[in-house]
N, C-alpha and C positions, 0 to 999 in steps of 0.2 A: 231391818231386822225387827223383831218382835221388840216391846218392853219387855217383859220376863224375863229371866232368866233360864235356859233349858233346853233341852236337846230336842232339833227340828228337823224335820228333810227341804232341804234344795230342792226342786220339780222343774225339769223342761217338758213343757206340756204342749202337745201340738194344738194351734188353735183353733183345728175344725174341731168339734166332738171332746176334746178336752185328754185325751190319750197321753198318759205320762210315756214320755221315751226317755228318759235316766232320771236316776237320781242320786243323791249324794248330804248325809249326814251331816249339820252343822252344829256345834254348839254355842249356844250365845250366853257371853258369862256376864256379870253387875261391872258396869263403866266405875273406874276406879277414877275417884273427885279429891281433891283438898286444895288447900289453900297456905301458902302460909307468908305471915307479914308481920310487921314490928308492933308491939303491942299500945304503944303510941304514937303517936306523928305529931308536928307544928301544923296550926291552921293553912289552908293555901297549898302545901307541898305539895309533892311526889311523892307517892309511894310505892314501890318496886315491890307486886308481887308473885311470887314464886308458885306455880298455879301445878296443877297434873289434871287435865280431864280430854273429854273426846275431842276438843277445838273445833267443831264444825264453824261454816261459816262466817255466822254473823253471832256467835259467844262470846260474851263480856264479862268483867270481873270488875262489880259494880259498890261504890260505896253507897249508905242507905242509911235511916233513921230505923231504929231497930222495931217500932212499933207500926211503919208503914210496912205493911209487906208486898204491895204492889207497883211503888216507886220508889226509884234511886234517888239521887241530886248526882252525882258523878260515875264514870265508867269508864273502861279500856279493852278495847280487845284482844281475845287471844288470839288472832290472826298472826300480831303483828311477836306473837311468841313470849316465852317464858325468860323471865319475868316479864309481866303487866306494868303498866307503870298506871296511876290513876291519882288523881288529883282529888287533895283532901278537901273538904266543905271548908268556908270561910266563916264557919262558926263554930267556940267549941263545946264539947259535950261528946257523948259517948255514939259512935257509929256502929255499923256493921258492915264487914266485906262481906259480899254473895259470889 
């Protein structure tokens, strides 16, 4: 489906010539995201968190130094469902869940 959000048509299109033979009206709405976890943790632990998004395959619920924004240090997938469990850094200081 599109990124956008908004009303599209479906097409079965015959693949000589391109000839629509039906269609049918979809709406595509904004993928509903959060997160929610304990506002501290101990160094090392577990933390169990409580996720809502699209879970495609390989999606994770990653901890992070808030100033990297392109690497983690830990993560969990949401394959394996809600709650995530993910493992705190062995240092401390202030993270961010993604």
């Amino acid at each position: 489906m599109p990124d956008t959000p908004g009303v599209y048509e479906l097409r079965y299109q015959f693949g000589e010539g391109g000839r629509i033979l039906a269609t049918r009206p979809i709406e595509v709405v904004a993928v509903e995201v959060s997160l929610t976890a304990p506002d501290t943790a101990p160094i090392g632990s577990v933390v169990d968190v409580e996720w809502i998004g699209p879970d495609e395959d390989r999606d994770y619920i990653s901890v992070a130094d808030p100033d990297e924004k392109t690497r983690y240090i830990r993560y969990g997938y949401t394959r394996h469902g809600t709650p995530a469990e993910v493992r705190m850094p062995d240092t401390p200081g202030t993270y961010e869940l993604r």
